[in-house]
C-alpha positions in Angstrom: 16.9 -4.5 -11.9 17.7 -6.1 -8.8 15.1 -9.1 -7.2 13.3 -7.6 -4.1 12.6 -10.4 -1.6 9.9 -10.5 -0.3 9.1 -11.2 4.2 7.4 -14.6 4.4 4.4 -14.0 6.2 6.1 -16.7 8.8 8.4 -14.2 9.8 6.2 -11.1 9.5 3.9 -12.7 12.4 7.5 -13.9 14.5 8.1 -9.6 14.1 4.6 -8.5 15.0 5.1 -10.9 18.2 8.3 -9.1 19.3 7.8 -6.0 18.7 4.4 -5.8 20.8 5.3 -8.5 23.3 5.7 -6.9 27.0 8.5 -9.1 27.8 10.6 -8.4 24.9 13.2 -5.0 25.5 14.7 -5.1 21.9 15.1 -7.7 19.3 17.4 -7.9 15.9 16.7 -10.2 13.2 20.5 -12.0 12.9 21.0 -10.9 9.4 24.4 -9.8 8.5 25.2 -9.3 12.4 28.0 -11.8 12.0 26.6 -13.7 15.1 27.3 -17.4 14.6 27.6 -21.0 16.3 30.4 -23.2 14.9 29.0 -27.0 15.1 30.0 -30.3 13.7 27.8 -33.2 11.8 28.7 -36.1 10.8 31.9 -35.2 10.7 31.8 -31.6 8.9 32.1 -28.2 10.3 28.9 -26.0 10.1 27.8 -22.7 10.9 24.5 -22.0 12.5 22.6 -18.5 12.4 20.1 -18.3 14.7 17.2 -16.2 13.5 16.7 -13.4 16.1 18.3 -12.0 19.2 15.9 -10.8 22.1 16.5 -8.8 24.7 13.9 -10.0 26.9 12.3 -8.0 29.9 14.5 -9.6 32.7 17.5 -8.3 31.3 18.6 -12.0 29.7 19.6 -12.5 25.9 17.6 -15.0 24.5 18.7 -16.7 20.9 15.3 -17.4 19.6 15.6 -20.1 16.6 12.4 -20.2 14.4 12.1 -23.5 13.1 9.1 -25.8 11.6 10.4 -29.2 12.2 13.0 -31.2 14.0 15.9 -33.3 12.8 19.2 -34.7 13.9 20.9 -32.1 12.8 18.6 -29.4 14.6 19.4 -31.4 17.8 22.8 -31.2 17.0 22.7 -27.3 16.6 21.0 -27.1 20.0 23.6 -29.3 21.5 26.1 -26.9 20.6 24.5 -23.8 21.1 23.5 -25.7 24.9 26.9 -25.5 25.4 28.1 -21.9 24.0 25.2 -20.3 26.5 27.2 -22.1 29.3 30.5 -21.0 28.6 29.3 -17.6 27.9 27.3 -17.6 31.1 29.9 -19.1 33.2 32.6 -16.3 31.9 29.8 -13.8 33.5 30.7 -11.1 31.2 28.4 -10.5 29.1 24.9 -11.1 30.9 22.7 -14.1 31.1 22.1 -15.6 28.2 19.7 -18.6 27.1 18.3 -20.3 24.0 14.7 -20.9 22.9 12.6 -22.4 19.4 9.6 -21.4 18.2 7.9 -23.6 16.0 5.1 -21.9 14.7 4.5 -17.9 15.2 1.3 -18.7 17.5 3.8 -20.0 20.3 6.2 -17.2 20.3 4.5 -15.8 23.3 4.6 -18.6 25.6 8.5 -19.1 24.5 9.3 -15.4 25.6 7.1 -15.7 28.7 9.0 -19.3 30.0 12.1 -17.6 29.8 11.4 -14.4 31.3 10.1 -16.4 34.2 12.2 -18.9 34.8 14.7 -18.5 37.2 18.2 -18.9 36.0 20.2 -22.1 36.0 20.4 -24.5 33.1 17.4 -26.4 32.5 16.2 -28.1 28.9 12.6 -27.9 28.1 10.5 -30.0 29.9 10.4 -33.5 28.1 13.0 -32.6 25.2 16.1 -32.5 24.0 18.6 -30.1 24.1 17.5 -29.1 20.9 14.2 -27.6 21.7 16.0 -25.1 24.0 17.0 -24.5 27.3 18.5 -21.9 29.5 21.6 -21.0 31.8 22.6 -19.0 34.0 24.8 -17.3 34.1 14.8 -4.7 15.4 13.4 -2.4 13.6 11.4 -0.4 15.8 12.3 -0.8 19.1 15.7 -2.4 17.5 17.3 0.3 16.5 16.3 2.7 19.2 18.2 0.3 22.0 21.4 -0.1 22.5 22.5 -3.6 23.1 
């Protein structure tokens, strides 16, 4: 018999948040989608899997990383992802795009909000690196009922 795994309660809240959230159009958990950022540290080629992509209210696609603490390599993921949301932005075909981290489910709302009202154009949070998230130009429920 097969091992059923469990939702950490972490991640139940995150779906709970985005699924009820008024600025969220449609969100997908990045599990088996296949969506990935190709990075390097110290010297060795990674691949980073952001948790969830959110189709937020404003029409932007937000990569929303859910993550408890920060390291050097976290800043390094969000240096590279920093600069996949500009190329993808600057090529201007596929919509406007921008990068966000939650750290703990209770802030998940105020992520969603700052970038469904900030204007476009790159920006990193205010006071952080790269790796706490920024923005360029450029689910179950309500995920499977929208097309992306």
């Amino acid at each position: 018999m097969a091992k059923r795994r469990s939702t950490p309660p972490w991640e139940a809240s995150e779906a709970f948040e985005l699924d009820r959230n008024p600025n969220v159009a449609a969100w997908v958990k990045n599990d088996h989608l296949g969506f990935e950022i190709t990075y390097a540290y110290k010297g060795i080629i990674h691949k980073f899997r952001p948790d969830y992509l959110v189709r937020l209210a404003n029409a932007t696609m937000l990569v929303l990383e859910v993550k408890g603490q920060d390291s050097q390599e976290q800043q390094t993921k969000g240096e590279f992802l920093t600069e996949w949301i500009k190329v993808v932005n600057d090529h201007g075909g596929f919509g406007q795009w921008a990068w966000g981290v939650s750290r703990h489910a209770k802030d998940i709302a105020e992520v969603l909000e700052k970038h469904v009202s900030t204007p476009f154009g790159y920006r990193a949070e205010q006071g952080a690196s790269p790796a706490a998230g920024g923005t360029t130009r450029g689910t179950a429920s309500r995920r499977a009922s929208s097309a992306w």
